[in-house]
C-alpha positions in Angstrom: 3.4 50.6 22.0 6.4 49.0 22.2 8.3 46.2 20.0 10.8 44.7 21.7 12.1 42.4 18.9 12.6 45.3 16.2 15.4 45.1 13.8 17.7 48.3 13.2 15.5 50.2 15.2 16.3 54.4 15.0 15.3 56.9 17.4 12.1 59.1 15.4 11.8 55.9 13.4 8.9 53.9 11.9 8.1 50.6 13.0 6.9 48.4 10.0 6.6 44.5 9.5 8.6 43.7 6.4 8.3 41.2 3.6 9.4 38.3 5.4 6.9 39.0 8.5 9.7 40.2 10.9 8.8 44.2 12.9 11.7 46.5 11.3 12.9 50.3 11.8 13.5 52.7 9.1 16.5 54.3 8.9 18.1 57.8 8.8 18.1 60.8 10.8 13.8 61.6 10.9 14.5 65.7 11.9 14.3 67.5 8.4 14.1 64.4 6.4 11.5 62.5 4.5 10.6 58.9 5.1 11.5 57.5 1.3 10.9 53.8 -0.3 14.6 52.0 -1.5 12.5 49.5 -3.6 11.2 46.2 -2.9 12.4 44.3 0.4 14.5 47.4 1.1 13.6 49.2 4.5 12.7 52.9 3.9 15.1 55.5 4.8 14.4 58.8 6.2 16.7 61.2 3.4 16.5 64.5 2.3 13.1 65.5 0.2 13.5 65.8 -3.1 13.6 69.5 -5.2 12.1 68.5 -8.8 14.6 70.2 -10.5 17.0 67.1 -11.6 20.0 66.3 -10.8 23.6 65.7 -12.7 25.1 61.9 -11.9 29.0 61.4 -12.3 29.7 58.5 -14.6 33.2 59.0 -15.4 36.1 61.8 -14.9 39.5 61.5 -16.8 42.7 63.8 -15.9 44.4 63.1 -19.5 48.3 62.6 -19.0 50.9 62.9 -22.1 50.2 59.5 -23.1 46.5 58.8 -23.7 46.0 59.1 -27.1 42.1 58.4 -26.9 39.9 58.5 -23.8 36.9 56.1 -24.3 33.5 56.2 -22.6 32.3 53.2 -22.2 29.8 51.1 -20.5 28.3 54.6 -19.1 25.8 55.0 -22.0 22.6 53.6 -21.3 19.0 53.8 -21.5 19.2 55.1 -17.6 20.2 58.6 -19.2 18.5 60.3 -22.0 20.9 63.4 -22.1 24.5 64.0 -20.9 27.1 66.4 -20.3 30.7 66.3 -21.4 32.7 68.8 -19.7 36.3 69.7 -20.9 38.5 71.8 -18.8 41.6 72.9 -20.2 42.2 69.7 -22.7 45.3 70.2 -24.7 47.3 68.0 -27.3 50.6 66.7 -26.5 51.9 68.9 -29.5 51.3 69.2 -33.2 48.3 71.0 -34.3 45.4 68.3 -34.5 41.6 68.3 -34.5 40.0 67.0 -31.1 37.1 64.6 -32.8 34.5 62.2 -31.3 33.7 59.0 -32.9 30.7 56.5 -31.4 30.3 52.9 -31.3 27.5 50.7 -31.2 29.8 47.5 -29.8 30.9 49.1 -26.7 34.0 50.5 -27.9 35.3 47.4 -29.4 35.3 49.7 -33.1 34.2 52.6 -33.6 32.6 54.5 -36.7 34.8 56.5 -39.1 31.8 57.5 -41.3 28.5 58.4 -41.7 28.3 61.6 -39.1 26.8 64.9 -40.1 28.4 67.3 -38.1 29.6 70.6 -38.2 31.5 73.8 -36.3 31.3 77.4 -36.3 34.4 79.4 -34.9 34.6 83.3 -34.1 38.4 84.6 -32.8 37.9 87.1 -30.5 37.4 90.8 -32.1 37.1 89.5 -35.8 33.7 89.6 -37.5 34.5 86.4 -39.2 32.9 83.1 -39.1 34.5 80.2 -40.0 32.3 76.6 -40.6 34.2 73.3 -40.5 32.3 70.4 -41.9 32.6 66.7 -41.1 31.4 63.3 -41.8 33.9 61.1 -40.2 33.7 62.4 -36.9 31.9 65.2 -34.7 33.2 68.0 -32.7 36.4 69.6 -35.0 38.3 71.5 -32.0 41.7 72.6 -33.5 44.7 71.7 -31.3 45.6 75.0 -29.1 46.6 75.5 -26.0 43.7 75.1 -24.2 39.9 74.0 -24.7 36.9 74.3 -22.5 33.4 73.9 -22.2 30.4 72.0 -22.4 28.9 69.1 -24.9 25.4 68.5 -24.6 25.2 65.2 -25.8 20.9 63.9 -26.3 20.3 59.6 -26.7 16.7 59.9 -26.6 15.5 56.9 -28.4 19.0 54.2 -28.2 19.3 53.0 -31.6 17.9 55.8 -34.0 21.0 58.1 -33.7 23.2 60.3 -31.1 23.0 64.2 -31.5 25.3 66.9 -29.7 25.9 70.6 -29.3 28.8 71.9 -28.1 29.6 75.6 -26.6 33.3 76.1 -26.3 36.2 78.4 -25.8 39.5 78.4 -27.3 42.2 79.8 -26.3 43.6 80.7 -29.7 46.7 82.6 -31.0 48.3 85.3 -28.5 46.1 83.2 -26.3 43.1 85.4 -27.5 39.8 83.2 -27.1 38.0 82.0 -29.8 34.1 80.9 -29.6 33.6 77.4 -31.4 30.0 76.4 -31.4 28.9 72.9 -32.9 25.8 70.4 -33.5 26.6 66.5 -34.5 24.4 63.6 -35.3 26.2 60.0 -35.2 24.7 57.0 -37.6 21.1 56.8 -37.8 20.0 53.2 -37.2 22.6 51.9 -34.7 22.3 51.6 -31.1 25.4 53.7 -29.7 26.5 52.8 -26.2 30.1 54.3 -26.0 32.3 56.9 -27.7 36.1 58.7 -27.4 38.0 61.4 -28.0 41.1 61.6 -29.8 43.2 64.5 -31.9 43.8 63.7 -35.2 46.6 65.1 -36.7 46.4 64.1 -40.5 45.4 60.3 -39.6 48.1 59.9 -36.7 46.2 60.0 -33.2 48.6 62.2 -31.1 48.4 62.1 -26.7 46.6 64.5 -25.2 48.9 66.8 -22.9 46.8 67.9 -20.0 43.1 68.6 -18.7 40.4 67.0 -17.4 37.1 65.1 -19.5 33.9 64.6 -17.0 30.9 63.0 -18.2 27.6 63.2 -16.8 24.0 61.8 -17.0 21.2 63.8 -15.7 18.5 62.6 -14.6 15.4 65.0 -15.5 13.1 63.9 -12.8 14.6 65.8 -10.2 15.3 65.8 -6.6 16.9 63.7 -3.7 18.9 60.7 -4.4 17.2 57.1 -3.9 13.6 58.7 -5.2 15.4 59.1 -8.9 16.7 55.7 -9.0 17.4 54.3 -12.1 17.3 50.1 -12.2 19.2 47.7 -13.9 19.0 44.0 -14.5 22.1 42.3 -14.5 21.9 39.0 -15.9 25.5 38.1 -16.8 27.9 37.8 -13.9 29.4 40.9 -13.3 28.8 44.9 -13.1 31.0 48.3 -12.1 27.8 50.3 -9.9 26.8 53.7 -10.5 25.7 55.9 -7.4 21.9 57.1 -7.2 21.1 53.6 -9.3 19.4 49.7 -7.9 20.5 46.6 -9.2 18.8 43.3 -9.6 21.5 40.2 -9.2 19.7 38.2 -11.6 21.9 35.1 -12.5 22.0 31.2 -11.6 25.6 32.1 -10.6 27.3 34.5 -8.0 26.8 38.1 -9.5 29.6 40.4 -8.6 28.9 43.9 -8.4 31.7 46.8 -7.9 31.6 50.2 -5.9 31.7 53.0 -8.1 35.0 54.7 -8.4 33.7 57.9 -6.5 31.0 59.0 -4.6 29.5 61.9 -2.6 28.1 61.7 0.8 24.1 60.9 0.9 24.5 59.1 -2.4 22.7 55.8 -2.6 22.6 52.0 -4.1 20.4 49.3 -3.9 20.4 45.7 -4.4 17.6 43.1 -4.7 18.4 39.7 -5.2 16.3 37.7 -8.1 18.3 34.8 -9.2 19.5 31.4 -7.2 23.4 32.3 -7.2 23.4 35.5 -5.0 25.6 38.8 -4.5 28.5 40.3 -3.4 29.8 43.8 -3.5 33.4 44.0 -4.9 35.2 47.5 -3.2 37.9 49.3 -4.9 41.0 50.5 -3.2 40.4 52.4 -0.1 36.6 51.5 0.1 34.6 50.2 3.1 31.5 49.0 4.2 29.5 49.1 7.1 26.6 46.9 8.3 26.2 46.7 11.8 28.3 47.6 13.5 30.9 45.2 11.5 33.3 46.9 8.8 34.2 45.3 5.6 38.3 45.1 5.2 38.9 47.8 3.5 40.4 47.7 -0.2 39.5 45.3 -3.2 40.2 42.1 -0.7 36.9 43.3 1.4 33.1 42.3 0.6 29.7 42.7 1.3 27.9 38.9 0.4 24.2 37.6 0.1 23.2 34.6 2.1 20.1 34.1 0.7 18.5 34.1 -2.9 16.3 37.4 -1.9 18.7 39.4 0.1 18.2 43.1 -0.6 20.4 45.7 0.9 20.6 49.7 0.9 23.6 51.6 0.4 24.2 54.9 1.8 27.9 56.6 1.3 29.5 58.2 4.7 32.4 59.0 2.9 33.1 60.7 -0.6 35.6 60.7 -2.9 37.4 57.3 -4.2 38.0 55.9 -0.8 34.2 55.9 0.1 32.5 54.4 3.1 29.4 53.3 3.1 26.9 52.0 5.9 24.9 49.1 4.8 21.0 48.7 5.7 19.9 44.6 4.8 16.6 43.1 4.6 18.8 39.5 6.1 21.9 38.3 7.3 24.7 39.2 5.0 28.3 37.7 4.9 31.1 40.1 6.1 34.8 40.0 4.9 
């Protein structure tokens, strides 16, 4: 059988009516792939199946330059993740000999809490049978300034608003560069609802820069496998809102809601959009990025868009492209506005 007034039709495709009535194809490449749902009023896609073993989700890297005297994580904390990952590689102070410390906030990094932590930090040099503990209750993590940390913070939100925890696994490089072993745990203010946090070396009350290295932070998603199956949703009722990959968003406002690219992306990673409220869509690019929809590109950079026409446009993201100047091919239950 034949349907000769299919939209988007693929070769190995499935033919399905959608939720406006109108015969639609799925999309993707079928050979190896499994046919997989977007959400509501989003065609399905064929992608690749997913593993069930989880899957680590990029929300913000920072190469530290002399003058950053803080690096703040904000807007990245959410009930999408229950655990994260801060990985350090080679951070450094821009001289003196301060302690690298964490400090949360429950305001989104407008101030941040100076008190009330219970954290500590064991540290073993290299060939010594010494342990030495370092106790704090004005920050968490206690690295001393050397010339080079890395490693790993586990960092666990599992219930927003009782209290933050963290272990950290670490290596020093110490005196003589010999490596020292620094192993912490960390537990923010019970009772608050923290949503972003930063790192700064404090050296006796003044906050010095941070020389070199490179801060990543990462939420994982324990579910596991593929990318649009482990969606995480949000409801965006205010205006505006800087995307995450592997994530949907409802455009839920009376007035035009504005949503951003993420800064990076990997190829197969995936957005949606579903349109709830009268005012609409549009997706805001960064430099460099570009979208797709077809046949007809976006102008690339921040002076391109991607735009709703009606009140219940949904479209599916796909990225073509990684790194910061991402492409992205876009699959639209409707007629969406091009610029």
């Amino acid at each position: 059988m034949a349907f000769s007034n299919a939209v988007n039709a693929t070769q190995e495709g499935v033919q399905y009516i959608s939720s406006v009535g109108v015969w639609q194809g799925s999309g993707g490449t079928a050979a190896g792939n499994v046919l997989t749902s977007n959400g509501p009023g989003v065609r399905p896609t064929f992608q690749t199946a997913g593993g069930g073993v989880g899957k680590w989700v990029l929300l913000q890297s920072t190469v530290t330059t002399g003058s950053q005297t803080a690096i703040n994580f904000t807007s990245v904390i959410s009930n999408a993740y229950q655990k994260y990952v801060l990985l350090l590689t080679f951070i450094r102070e821009n001289g003196g000999t301060g302690i690298l410390v964490m400090e949360t906030s429950s305001d989104n990094g407008s101030t941040y809490f100076t008190t009330g932590y219970s954290a500590g930090t064991n540290y073993n040099d290299f060939n010594s049978n010494t342990i030495t503990n370092v106790n704090s209750t004005s920050n968490m993590l206690a690295i001393p300034a050397t010339s080079g940390t890395s490693g790993q913070v586990w960092i666990t939100n599992d219930n927003i608003g009782a209290a933050m925890y963290l272990t950290s696994n670490l290596v020093i490089n110490g005196g003589s560069n010999l490596p020292i072993l620094a192993n912490g745990i960390g537990q923010s203010l019970p009772g608050n609802t923290i949503n972003a946090f930063r790192l700064r070396w404090n050296d006796g009350g003044v906050f010095a820069a941070f020389e070199s290295g490179t801060v990543s932070l990462y939420g994982i998603l324990e579910t596991g496998g593929g990318n649009a199956g482990n969606l995480v949703w949000f409801d965006i009722t205010g205006t505006s809102a800087s995307m995450q990959t592997n994530a949907g968003y409802v455009a839920d406002n009376s007035g035009l809601v504005t949503l951003t690219l993420p800064a990076t992306a990997n190829i197969g990673d995936s957005i949606t959009i579903n349109g709830k409220g009268s005012g609409g869509w549009s997706i805001a690019q960064n430099t460099g990025q570009q979208i797709v929809f077809l046949g007809n590109s976006t102008t690339a950079g921040v002076s391109g868009s991607l735009s709703s026409t009606g009140r219940y446009n949904s479209v599916y993201l796909q990225c073509i492209t990684s790194g910061s100047s991402t492409i992205w091919t876009a699959k639209a239950d409707g007629n969406l506005t091009v610029v």
